[in-house]
MIPA-720632 format. One line per 8 residues: number of its first residue (from 0); their letters; for each residue y, x, z of N, C-alpha, C. Coordinates in steps of 0.02 Angstrom, whole numbers. Example, Ala and Ser with C-alpha at 12.3 -4.5 7.8 and 13.67 -1.06 7.14 Angstrom:
0	AS	-284,660,390,-225,615,390,-165,660,390; -112,642,354,-53,684,357,2,645,394;
//
This chain:
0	XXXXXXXX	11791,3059,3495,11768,3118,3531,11779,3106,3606; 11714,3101,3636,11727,3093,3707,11755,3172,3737; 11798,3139,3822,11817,3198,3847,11778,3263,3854; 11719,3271,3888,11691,3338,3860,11688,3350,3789; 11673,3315,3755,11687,3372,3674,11741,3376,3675; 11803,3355,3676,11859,3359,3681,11884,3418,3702; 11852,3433,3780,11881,3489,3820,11823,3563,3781; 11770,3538,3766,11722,3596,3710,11771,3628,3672;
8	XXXXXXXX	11780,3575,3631,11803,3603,3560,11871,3613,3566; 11908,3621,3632,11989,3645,3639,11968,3710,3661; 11920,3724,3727,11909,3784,3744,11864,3852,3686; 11832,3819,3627,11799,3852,3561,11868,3881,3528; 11914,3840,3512,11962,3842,3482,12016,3903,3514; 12007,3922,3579,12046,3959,3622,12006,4016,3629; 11973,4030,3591,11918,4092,3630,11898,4118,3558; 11909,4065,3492,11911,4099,3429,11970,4152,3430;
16	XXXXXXXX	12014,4134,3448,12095,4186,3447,12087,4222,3515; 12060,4237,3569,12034,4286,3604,11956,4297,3623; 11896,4316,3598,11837,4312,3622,11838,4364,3665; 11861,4394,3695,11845,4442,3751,11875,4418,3817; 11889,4356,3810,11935,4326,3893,11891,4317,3914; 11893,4339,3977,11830,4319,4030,11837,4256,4067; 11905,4218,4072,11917,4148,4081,11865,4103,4032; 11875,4128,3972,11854,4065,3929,11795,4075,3911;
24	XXXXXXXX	11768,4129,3914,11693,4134,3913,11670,4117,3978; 11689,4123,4031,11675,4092,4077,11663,3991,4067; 11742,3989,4065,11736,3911,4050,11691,3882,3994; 11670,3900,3945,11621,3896,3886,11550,3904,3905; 11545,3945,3963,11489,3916,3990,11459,3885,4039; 11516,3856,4065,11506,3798,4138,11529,3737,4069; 11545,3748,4034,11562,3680,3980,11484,3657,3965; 11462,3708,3947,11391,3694,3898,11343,3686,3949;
32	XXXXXXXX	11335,3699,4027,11309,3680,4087,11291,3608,4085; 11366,3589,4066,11380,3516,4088,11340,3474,4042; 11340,3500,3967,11328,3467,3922,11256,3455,3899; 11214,3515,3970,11140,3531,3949,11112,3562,3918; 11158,3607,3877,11141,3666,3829,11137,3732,3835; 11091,3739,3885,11061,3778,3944,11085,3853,3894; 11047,3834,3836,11040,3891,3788,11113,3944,3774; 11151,3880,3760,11217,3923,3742,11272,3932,3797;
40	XXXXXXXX	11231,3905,3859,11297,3942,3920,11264,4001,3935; 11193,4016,3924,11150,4086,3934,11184,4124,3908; 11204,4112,3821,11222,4167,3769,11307,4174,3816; 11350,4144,3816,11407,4154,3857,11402,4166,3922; 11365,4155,3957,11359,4195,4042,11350,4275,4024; 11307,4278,3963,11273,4362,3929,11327,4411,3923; 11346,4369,3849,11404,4383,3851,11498,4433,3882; 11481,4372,3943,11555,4382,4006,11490,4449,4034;
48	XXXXXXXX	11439,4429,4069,11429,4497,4092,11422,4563,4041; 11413,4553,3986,11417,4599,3959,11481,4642,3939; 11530,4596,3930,11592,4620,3926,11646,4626,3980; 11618,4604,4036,11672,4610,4082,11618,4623,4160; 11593,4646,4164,11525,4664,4213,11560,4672,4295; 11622,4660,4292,11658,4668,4362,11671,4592,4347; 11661,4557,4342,11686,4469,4336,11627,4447,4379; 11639,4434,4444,11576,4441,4493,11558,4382,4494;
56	XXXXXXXX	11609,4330,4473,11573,4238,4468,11548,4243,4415; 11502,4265,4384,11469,4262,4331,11411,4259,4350; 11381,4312,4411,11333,4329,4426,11272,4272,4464; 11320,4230,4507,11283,4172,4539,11276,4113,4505; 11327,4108,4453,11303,4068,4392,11253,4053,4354; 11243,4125,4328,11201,4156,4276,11127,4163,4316; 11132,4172,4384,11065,4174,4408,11038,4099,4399; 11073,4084,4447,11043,3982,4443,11036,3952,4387;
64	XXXXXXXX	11068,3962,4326,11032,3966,4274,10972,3968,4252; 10957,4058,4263,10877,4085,4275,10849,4032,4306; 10876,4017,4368,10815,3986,4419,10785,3913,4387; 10851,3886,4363,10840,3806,4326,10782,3820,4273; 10763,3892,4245,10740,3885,4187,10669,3917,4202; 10664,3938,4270,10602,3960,4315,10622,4031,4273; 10651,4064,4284,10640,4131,4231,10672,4181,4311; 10621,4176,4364,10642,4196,4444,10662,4284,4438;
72	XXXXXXXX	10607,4318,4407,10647,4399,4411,10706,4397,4394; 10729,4399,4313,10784,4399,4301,10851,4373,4343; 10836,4303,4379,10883,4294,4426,10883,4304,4506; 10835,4339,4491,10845,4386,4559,10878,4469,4555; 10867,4505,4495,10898,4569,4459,10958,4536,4464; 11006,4470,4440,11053,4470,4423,11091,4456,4502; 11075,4423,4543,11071,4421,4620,11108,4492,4632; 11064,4521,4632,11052,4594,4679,11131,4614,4619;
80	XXXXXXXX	11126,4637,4578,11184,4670,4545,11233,4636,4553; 11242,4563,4563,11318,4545,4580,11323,4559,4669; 11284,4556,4694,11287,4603,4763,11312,4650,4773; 11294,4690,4715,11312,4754,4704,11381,4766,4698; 11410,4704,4633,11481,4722,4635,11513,4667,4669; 11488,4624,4712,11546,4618,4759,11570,4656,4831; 11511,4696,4842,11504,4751,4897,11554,4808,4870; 11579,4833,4805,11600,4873,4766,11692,4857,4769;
88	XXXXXXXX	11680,4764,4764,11768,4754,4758,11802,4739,4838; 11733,4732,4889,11763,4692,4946,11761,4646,4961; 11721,4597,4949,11731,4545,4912,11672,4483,4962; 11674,4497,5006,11640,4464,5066,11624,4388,5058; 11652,4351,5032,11631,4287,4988,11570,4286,4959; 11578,4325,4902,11551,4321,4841,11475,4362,4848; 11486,4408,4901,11431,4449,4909,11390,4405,4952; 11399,4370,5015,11382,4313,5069,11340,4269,5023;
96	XXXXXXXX	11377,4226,4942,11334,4171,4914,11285,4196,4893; 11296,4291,4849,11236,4294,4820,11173,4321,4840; 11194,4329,4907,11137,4371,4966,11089,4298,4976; 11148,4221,4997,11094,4176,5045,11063,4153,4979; 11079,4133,4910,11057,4124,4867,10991,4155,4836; 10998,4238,4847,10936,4272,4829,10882,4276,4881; 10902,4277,4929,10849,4242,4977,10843,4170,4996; 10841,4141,4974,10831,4056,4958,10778,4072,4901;
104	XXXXXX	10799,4105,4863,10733,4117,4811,10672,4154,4830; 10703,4218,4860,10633,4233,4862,10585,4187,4934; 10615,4170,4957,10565,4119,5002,10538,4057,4965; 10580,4045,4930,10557,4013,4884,10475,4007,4839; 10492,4083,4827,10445,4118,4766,10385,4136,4838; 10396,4145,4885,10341,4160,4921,10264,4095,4946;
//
C-alpha cells in the first residue's frame, strides 16, 4: 500500500468512529483531490458544507472543484456564500481569497 492509500484508508478508518468531524471530512476530501477522484471529494466537500456550513475552508475548495469540472455557476454560488460567511466570522483572509477567486472567474467566464 503506497503512502496515499495508506494515509486514505487511516483517515476512512477515523471518520468511520466520527463522521461528523469537519477535520476529517475535510481531510477526505483534499485526500481524494490528490488521488483524482474528483467525484468523491465532491460527495465530502457536500457533505462538510452540509454539516458544518460555518467551516469557511470548505468553500474555496469546493468552488475550484466546480471550476476544474467547468460546472462555473455552482462555483460561483459557492464563492459568494463563503463570502458570506467569512464577512459573518471576521475573517478578512478567507473572505480576500474568495472575492479575488470569484472574480478571476467571472472574467474568466466573460
Amino acid at each position: 500500500m503506497n503512502s496515499e492509500n495508506k494515509r486514505l484508508h487511516q483517515l476512512l478508518g477515523l471518520w468511520q468512529n466520527s463522521p461528523e468531524d469537519a477535520f476529517l471530512l475535510f481531510a477526505l476530501a483534499k485526500e481524494y483531490e490528490k488521488i483524482a477522484d474528483e467525484n468523491k471529494a465532491l460527495d465530502f466537500y457536500i457533505k462538510l458544507k452540509t454539516t458544518h456550513p460555518d467551516y469557511v475552508g470548505c468553500y474555496y475548495h469546493l468552488a475550484k472543484l466546480y471550476e476544474r469540472q467547468e460546472n462555473f455557476e455552482p462555483a460561483l454560488e459557492i464563492y459568494q456564500t463563503g463570502m458570506r460567511i467569512a464577512k459573518k466570522q471576521g475573517d478578512q483572509h478567507a473572505y480576500s481569497e474568495l472575492s479575488n477567486a470569484k472574480l478571476n472567474l467571472e472574467l474568466e467566464m466573460d
